[in-house]
Every structure is written in structure tokens, then in C-alpha cells.
PDB file of N, CA, C, O and CB in Angstrom:
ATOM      1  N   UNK A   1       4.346  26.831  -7.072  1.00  0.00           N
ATOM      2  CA  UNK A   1       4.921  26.263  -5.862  1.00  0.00           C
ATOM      3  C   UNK A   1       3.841  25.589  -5.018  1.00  0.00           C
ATOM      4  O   UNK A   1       3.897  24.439  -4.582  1.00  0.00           O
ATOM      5  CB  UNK A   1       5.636  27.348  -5.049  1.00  0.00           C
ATOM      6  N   UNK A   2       2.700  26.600  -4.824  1.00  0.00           N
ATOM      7  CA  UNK A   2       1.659  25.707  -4.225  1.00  0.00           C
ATOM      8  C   UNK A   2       1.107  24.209  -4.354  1.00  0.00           C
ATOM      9  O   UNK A   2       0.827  23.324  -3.545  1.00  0.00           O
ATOM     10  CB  UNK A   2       0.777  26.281  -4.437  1.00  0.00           C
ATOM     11  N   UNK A   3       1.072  24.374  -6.136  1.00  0.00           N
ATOM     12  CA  UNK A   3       0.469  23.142  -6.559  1.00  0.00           C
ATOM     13  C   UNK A   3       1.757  22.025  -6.138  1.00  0.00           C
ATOM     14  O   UNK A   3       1.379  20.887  -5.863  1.00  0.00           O
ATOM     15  CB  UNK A   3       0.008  23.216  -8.344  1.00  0.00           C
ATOM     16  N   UNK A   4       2.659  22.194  -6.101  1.00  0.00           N
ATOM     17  CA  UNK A   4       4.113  21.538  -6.158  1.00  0.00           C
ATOM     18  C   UNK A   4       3.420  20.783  -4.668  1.00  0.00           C
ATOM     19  O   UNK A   4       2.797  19.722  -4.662  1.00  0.00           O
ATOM     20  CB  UNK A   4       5.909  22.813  -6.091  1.00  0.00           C
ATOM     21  N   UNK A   5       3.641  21.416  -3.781  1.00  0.00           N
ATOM     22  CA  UNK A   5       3.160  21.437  -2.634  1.00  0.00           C
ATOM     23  C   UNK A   5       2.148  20.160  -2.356  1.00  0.00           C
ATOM     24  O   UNK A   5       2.454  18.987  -2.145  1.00  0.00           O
ATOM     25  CB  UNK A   5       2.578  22.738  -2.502  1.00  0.00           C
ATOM     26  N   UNK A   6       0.975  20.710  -2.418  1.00  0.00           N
ATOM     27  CA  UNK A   6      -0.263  19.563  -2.929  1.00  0.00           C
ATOM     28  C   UNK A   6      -0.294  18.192  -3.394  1.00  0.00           C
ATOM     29  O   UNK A   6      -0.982  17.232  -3.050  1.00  0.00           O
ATOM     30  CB  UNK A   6      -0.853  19.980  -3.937  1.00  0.00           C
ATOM     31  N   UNK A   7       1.159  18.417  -4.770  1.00  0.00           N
ATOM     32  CA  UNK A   7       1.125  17.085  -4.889  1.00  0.00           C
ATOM     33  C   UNK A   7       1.841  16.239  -4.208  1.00  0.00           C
ATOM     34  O   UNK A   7       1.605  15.031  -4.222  1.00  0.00           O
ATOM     35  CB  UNK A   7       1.307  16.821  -5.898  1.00  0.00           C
ATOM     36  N   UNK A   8       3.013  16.901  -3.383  1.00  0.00           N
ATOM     37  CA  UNK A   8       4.141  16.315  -2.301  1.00  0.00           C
ATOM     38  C   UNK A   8       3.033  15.464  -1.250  1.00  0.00           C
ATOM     39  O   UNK A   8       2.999  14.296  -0.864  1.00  0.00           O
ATOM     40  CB  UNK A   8       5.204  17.830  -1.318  1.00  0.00           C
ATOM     41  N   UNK A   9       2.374  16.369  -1.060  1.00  0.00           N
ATOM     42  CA  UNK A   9       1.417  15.837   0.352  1.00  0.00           C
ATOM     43  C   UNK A   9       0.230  15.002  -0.085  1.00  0.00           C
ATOM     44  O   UNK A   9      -0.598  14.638   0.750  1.00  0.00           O
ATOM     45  CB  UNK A   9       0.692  17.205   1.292  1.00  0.00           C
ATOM     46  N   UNK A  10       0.123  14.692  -1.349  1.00  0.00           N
ATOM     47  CA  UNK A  10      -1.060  13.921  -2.030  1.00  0.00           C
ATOM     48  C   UNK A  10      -0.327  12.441  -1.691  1.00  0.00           C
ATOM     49  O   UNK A  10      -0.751  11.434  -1.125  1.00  0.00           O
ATOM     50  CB  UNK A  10      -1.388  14.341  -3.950  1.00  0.00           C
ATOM     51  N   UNK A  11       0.878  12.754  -2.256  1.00  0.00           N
ATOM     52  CA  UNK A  11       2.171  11.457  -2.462  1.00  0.00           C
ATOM     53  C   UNK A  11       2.494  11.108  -0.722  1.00  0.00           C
ATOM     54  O   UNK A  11       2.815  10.062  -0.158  1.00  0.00           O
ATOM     55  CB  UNK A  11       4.087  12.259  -3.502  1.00  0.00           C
ATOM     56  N   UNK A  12       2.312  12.125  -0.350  1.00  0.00           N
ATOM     57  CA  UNK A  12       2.882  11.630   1.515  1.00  0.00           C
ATOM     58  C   UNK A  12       1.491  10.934   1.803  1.00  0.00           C
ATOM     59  O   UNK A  12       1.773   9.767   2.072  1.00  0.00           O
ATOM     60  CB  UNK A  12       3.285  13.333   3.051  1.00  0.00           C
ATOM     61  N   UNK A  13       0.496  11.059   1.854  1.00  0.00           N
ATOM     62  CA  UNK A  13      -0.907  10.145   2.417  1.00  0.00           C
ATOM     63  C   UNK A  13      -0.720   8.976   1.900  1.00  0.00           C
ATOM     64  O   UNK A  13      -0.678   7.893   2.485  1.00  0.00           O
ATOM     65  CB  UNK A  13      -2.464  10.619   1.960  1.00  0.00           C
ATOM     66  N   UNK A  14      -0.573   9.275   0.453  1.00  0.00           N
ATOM     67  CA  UNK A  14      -0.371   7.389  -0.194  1.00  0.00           C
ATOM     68  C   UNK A  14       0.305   6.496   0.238  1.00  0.00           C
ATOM     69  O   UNK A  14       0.011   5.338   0.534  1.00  0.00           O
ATOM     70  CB  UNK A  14       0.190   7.105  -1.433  1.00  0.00           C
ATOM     71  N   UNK A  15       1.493   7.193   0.289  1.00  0.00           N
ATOM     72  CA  UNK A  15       3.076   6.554   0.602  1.00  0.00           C
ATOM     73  C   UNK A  15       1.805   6.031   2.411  1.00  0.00           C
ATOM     74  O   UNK A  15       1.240   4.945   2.537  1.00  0.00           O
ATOM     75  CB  UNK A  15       5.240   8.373   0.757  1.00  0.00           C
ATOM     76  N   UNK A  16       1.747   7.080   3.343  1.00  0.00           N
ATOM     77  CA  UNK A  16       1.679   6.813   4.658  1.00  0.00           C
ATOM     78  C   UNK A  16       0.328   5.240   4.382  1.00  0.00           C
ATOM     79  O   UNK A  16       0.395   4.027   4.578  1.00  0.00           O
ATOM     80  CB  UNK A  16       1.121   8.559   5.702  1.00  0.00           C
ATOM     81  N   UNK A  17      -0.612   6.068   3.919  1.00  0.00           N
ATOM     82  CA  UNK A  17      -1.445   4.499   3.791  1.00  0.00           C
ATOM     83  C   UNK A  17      -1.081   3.026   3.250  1.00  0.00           C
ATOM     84  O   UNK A  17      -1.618   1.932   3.429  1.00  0.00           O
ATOM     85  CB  UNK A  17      -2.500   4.695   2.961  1.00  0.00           C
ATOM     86  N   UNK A  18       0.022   3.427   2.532  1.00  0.00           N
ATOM     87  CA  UNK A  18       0.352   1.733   1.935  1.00  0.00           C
ATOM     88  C   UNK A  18       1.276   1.256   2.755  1.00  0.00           C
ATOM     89  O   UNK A  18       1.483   0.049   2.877  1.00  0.00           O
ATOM     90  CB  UNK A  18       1.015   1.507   0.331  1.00  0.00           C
ATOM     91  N   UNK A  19       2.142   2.493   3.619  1.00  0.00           N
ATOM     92  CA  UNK A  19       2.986   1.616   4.949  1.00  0.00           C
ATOM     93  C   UNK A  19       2.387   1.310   6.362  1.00  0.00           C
ATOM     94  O   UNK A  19       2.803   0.659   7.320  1.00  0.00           O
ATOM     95  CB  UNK A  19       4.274   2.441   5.397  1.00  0.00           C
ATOM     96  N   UNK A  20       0.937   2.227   6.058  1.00  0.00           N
ATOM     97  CA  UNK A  20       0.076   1.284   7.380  1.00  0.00           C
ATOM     98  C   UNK A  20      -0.365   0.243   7.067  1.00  0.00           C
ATOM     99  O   UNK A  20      -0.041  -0.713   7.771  1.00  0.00           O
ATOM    100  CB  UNK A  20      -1.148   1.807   8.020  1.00  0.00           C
ATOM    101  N   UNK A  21      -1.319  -0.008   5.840  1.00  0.00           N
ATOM    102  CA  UNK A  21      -0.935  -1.142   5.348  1.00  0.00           C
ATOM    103  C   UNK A  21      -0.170  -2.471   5.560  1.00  0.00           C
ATOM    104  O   UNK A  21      -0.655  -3.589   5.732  1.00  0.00           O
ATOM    105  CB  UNK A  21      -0.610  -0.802   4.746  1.00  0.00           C
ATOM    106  N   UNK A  22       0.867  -2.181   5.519  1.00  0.00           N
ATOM    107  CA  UNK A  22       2.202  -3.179   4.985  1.00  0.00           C
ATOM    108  C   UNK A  22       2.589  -3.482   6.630  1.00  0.00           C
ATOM    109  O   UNK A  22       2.841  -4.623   7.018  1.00  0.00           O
ATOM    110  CB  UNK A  22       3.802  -2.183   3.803  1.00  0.00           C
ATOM    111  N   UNK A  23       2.597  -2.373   7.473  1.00  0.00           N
ATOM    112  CA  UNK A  23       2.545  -3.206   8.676  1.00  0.00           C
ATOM    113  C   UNK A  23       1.759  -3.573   9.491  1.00  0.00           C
ATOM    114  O   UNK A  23       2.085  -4.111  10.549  1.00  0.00           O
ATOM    115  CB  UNK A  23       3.079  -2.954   9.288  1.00  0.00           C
ATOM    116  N   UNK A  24       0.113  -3.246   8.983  1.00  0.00           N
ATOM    117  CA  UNK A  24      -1.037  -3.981   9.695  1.00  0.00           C
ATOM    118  C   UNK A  24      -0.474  -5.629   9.409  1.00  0.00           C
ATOM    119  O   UNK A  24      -0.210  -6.570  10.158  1.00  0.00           O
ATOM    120  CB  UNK A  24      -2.801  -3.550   8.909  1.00  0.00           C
ATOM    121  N   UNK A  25      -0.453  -5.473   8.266  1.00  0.00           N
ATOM    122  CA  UNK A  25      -0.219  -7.147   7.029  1.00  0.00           C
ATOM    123  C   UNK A  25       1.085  -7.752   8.300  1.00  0.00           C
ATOM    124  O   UNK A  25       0.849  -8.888   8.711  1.00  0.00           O
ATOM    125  CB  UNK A  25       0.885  -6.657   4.449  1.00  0.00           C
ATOM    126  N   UNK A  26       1.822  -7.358   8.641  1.00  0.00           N
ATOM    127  CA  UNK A  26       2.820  -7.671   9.194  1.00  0.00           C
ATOM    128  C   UNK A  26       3.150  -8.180  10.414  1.00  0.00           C
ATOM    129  O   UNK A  26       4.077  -8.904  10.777  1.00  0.00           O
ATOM    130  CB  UNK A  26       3.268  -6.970   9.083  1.00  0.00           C
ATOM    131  N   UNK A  27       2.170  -7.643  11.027  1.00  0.00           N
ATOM    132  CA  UNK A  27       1.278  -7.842  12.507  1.00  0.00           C
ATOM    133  C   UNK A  27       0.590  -8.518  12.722  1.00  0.00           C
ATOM    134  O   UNK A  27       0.493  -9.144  13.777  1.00  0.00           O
ATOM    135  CB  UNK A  27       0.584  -7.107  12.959  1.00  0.00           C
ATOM    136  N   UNK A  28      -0.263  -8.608  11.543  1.00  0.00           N
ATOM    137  CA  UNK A  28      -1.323 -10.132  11.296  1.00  0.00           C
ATOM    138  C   UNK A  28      -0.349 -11.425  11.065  1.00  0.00           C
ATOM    139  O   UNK A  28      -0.627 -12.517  11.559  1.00  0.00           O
ATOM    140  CB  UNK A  28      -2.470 -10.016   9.618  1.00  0.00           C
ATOM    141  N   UNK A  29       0.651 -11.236  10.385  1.00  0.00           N
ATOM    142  CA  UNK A  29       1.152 -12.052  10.011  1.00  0.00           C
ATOM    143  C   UNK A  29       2.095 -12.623  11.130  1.00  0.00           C
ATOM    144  O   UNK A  29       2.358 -13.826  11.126  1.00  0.00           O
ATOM    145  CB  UNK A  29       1.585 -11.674   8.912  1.00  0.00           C
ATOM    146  N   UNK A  30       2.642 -11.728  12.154  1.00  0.00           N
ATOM    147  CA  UNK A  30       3.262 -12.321  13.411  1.00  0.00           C
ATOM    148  C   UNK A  30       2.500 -13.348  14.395  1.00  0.00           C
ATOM    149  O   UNK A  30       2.771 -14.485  14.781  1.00  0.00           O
ATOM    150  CB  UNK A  30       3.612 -11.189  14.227  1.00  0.00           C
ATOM    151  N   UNK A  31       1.081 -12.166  14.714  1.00  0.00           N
ATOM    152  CA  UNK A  31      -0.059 -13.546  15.650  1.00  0.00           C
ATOM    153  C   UNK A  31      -0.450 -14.519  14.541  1.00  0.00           C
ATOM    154  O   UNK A  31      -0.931 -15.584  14.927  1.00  0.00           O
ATOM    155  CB  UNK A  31      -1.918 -12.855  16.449  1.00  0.00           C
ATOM    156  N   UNK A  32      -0.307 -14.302  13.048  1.00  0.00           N
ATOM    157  CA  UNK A  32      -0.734 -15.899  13.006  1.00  0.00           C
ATOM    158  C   UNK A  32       0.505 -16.806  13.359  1.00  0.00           C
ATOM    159  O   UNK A  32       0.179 -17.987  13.484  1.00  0.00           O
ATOM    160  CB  UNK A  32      -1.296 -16.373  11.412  1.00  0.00           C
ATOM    161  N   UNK A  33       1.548 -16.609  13.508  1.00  0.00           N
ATOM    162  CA  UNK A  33       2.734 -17.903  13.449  1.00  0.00           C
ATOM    163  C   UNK A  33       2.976 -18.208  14.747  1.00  0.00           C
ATOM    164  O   UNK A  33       3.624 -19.184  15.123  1.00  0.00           O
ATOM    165  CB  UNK A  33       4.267 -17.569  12.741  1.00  0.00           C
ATOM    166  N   UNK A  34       2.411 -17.299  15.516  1.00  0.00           N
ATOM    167  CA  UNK A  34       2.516 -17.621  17.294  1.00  0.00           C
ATOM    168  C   UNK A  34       1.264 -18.612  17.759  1.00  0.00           C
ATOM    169  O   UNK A  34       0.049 -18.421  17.712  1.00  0.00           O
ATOM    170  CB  UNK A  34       2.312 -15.942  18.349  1.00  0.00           C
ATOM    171  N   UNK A  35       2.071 -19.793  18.247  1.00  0.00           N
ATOM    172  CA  UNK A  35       0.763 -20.772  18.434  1.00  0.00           C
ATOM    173  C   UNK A  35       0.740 -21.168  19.782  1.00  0.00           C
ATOM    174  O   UNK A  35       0.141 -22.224  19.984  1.00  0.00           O
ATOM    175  CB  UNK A  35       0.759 -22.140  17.522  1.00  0.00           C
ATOM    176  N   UNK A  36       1.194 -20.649  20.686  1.00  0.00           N
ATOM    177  CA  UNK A  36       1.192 -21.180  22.227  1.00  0.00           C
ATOM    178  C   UNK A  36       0.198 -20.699  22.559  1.00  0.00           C
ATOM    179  O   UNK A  36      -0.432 -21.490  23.261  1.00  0.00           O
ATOM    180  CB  UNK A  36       2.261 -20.849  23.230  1.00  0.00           C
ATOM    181  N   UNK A  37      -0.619 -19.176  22.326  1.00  0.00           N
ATOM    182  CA  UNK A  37      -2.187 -18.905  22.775  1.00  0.00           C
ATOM    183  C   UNK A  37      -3.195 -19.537  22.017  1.00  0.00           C
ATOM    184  O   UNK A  37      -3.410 -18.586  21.266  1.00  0.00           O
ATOM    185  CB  UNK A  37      -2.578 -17.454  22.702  1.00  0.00           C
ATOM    186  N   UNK A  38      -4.103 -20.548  21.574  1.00  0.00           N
ATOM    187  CA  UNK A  38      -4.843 -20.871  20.795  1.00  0.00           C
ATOM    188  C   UNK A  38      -6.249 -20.010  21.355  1.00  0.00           C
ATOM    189  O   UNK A  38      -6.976 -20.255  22.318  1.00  0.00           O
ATOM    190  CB  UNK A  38      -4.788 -22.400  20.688  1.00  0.00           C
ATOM    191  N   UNK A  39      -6.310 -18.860  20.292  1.00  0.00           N
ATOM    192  CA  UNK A  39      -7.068 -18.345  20.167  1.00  0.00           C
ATOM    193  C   UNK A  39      -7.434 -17.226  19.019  1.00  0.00           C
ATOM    194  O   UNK A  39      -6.368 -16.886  18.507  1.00  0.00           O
ATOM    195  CB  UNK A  39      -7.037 -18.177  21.100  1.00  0.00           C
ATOM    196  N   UNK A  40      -8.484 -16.559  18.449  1.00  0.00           N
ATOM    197  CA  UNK A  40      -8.860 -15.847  17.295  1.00  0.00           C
ATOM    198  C   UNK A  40      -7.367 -14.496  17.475  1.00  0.00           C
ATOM    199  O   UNK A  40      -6.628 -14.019  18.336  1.00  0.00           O
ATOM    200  CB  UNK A  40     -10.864 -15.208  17.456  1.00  0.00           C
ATOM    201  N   UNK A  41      -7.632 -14.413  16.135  1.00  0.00           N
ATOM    202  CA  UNK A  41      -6.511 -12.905  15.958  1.00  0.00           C
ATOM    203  C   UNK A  41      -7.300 -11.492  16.829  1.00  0.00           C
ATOM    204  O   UNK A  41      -6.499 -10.696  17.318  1.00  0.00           O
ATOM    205  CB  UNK A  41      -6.358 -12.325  13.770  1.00  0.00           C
ATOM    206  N   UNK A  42      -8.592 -11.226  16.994  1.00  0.00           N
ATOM    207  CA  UNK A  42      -8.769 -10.489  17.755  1.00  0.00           C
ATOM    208  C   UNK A  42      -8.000 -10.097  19.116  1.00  0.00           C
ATOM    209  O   UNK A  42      -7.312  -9.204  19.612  1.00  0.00           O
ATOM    210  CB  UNK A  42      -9.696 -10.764  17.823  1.00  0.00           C
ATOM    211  N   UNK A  43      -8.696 -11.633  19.454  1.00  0.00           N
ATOM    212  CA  UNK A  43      -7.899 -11.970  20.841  1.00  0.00           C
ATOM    213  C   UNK A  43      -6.430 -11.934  21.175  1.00  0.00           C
ATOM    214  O   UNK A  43      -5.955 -11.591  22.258  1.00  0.00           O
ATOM    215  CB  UNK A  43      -8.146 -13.213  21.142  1.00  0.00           C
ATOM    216  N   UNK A  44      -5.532 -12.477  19.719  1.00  0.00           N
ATOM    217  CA  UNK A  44      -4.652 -12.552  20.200  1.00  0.00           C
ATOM    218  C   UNK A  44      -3.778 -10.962  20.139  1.00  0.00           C
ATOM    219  O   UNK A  44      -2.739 -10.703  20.746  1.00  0.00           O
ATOM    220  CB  UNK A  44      -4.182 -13.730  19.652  1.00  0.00           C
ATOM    221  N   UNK A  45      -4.522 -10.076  19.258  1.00  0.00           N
ATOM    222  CA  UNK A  45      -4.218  -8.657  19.381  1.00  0.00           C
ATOM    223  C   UNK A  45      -4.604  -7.854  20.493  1.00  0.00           C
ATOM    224  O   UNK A  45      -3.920  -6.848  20.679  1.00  0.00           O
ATOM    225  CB  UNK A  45      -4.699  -8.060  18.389  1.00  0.00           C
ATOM    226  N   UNK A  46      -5.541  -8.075  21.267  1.00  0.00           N
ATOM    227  CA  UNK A  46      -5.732  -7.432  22.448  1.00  0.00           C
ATOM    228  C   UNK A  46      -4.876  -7.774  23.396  1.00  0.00           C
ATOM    229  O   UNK A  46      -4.280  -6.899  24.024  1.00  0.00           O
ATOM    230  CB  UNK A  46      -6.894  -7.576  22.888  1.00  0.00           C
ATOM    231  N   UNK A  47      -4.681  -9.113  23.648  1.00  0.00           N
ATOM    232  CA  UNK A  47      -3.639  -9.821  24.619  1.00  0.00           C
ATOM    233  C   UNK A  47      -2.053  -8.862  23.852  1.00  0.00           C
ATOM    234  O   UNK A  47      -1.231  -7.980  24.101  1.00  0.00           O
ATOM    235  CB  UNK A  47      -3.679 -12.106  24.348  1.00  0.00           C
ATOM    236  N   UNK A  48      -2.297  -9.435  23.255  1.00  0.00           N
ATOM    237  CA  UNK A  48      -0.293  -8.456  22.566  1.00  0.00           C
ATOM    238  C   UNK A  48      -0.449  -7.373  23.154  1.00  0.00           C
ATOM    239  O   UNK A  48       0.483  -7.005  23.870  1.00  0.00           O
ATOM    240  CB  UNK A  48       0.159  -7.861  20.504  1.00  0.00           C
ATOM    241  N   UNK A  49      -1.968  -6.295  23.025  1.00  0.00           N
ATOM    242  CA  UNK A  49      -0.988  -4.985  23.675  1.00  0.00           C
ATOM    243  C   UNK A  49      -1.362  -4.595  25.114  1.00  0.00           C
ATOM    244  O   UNK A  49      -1.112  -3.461  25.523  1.00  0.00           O
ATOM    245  CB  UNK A  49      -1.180  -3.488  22.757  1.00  0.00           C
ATOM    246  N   UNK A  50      -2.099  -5.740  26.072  1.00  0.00           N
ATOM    247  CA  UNK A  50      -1.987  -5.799  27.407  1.00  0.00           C
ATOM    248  C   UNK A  50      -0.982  -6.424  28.109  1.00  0.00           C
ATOM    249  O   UNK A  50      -0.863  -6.211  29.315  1.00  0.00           O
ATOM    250  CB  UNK A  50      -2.929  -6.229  27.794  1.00  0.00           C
ATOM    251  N   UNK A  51      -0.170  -7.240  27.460  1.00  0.00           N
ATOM    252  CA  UNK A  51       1.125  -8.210  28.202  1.00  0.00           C
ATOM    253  C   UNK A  51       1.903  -8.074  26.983  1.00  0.00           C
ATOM    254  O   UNK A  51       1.775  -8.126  25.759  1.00  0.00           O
ATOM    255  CB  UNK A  51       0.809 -10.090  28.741  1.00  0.00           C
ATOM    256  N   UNK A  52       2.775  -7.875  27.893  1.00  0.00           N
ATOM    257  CA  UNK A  52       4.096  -7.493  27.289  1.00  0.00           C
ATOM    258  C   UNK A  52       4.910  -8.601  26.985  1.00  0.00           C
ATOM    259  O   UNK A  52       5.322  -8.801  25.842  1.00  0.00           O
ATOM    260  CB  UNK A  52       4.865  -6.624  28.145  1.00  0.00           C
ATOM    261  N   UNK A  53       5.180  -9.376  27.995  1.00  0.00           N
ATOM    262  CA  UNK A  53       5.597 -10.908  27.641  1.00  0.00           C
ATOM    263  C   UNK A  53       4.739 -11.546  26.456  1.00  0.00           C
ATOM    264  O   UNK A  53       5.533 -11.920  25.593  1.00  0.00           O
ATOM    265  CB  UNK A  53       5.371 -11.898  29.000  1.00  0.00           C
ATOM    266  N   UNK A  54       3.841 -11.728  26.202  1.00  0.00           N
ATOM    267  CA  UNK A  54       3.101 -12.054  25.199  1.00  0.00           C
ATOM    268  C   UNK A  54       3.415 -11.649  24.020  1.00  0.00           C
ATOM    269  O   UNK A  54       3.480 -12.319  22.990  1.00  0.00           O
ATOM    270  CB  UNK A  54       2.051 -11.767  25.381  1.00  0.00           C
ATOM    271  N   UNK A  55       3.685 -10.115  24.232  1.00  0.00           N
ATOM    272  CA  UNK A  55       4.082  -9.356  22.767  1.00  0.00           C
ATOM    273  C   UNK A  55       5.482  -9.829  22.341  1.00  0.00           C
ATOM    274  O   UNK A  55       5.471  -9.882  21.112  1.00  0.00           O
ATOM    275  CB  UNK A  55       4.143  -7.572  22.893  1.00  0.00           C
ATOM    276  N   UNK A  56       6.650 -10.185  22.810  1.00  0.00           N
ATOM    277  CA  UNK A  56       8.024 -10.628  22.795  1.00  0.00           C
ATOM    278  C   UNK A  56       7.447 -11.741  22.286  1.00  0.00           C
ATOM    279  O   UNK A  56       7.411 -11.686  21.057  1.00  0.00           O
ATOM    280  CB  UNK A  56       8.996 -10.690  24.104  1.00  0.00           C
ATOM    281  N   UNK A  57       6.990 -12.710  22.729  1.00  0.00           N
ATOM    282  CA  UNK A  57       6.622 -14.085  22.492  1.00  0.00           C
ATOM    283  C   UNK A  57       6.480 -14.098  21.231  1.00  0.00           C
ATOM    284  O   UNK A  57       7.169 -14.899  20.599  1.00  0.00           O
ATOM    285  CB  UNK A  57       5.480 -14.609  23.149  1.00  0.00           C
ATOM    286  N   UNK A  58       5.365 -13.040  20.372  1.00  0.00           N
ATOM    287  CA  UNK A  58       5.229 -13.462  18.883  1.00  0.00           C
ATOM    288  C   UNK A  58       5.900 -12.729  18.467  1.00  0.00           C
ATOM    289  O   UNK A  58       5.590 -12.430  17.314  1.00  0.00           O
ATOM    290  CB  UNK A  58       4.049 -13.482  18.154  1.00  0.00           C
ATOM    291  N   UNK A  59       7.059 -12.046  18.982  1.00  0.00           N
ATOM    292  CA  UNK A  59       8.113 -11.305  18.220  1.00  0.00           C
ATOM    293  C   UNK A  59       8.942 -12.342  17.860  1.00  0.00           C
ATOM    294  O   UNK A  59       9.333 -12.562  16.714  1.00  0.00           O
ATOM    295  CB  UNK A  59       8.880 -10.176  18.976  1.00  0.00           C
ATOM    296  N   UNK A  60       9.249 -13.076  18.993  1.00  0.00           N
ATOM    297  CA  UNK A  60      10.355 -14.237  19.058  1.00  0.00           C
ATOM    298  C   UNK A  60      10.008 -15.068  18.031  1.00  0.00           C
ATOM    299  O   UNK A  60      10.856 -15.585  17.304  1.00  0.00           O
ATOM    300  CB  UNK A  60      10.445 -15.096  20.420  1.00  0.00           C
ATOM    301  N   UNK A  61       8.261 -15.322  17.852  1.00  0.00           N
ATOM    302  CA  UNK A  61       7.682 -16.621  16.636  1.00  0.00           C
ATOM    303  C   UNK A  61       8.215 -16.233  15.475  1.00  0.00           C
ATOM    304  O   UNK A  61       8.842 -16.919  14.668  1.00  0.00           O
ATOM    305  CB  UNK A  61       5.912 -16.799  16.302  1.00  0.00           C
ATOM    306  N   UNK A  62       7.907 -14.986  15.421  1.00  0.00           N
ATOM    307  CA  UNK A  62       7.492 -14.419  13.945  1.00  0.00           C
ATOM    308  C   UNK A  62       9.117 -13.707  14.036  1.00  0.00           C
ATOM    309  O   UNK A  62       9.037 -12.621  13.461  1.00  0.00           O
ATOM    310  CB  UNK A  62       5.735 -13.105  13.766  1.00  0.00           C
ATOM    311  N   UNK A  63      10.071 -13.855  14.377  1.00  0.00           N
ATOM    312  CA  UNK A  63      11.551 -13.439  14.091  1.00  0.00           C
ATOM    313  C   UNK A  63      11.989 -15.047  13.800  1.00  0.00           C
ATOM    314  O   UNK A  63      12.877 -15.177  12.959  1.00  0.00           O
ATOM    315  CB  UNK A  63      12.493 -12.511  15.578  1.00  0.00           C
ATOM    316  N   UNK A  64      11.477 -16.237  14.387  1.00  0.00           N
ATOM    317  CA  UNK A  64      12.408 -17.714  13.853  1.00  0.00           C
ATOM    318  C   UNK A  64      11.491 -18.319  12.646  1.00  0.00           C
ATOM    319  O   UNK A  64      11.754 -19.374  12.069  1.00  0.00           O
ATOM    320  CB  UNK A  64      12.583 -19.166  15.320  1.00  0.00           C
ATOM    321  N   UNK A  65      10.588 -17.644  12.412  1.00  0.00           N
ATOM    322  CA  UNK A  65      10.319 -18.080  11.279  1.00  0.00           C
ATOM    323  C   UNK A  65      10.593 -17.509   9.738  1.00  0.00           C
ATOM    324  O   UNK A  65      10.212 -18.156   8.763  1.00  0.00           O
ATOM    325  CB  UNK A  65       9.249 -18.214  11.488  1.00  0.00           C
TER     326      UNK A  65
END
């Protein structure tokens, strides 16, 4: 049962890392299609999670595209 165990939770880290992953990728992929701030993805990730309007904005990009 233990080992059973072990491997459940070996499989839960993987699973969890390839869906952080998949929505880092996803996030990158929203500030790139948002083009009204012209500026680096750093930037435009710090701005996303200080303004909130900002963050809608490349929700709105990256939902019509």
C-alpha cells in the first residue's frame, strides 16, 4: 500500500509540473498578443499583476485571438 502510495504522489508532482508548465506557456502566450503596452514580457508581467485593467486587457487580446 505504501509503495502504491509513492507512486500516486510521484504521478501527482509530474502531472502538477507539466500543468505549471502549460500555463506559464499560456501566460506568455497572452502578453505576447497584447500590443497596446510596447514593452519586454518582463515588463509586461509585472504591469499584469499591479493593474488590474491591464490584466483584463490581455485577457480580452488573448480571448479574440
Amino acid at each position: 500500500m505504501l509503495l502504491l502510495m509513492k507512486i500516486n504522489l510521484g504521478f501527482a508532482l509530474v502531472t502538477a509540473l507539466v500543468m505549471g508548465a502549460f500555463l506559464r506557456r499560456v501566460a506568455l502566450n497572452a502578453l505576447n498578443q497584447e500590443s497596446t503596452y510596447r514593452r519586454s514580457l518582463a515588463q509586461k508581467s509585472k504591469r499584469t499583476a499591479m493593474d488590474n485593467d491591464y490584466m483584463m486587457a490581455v485577457l480580452k487580446a488573448f480571448c479574440q485571438a
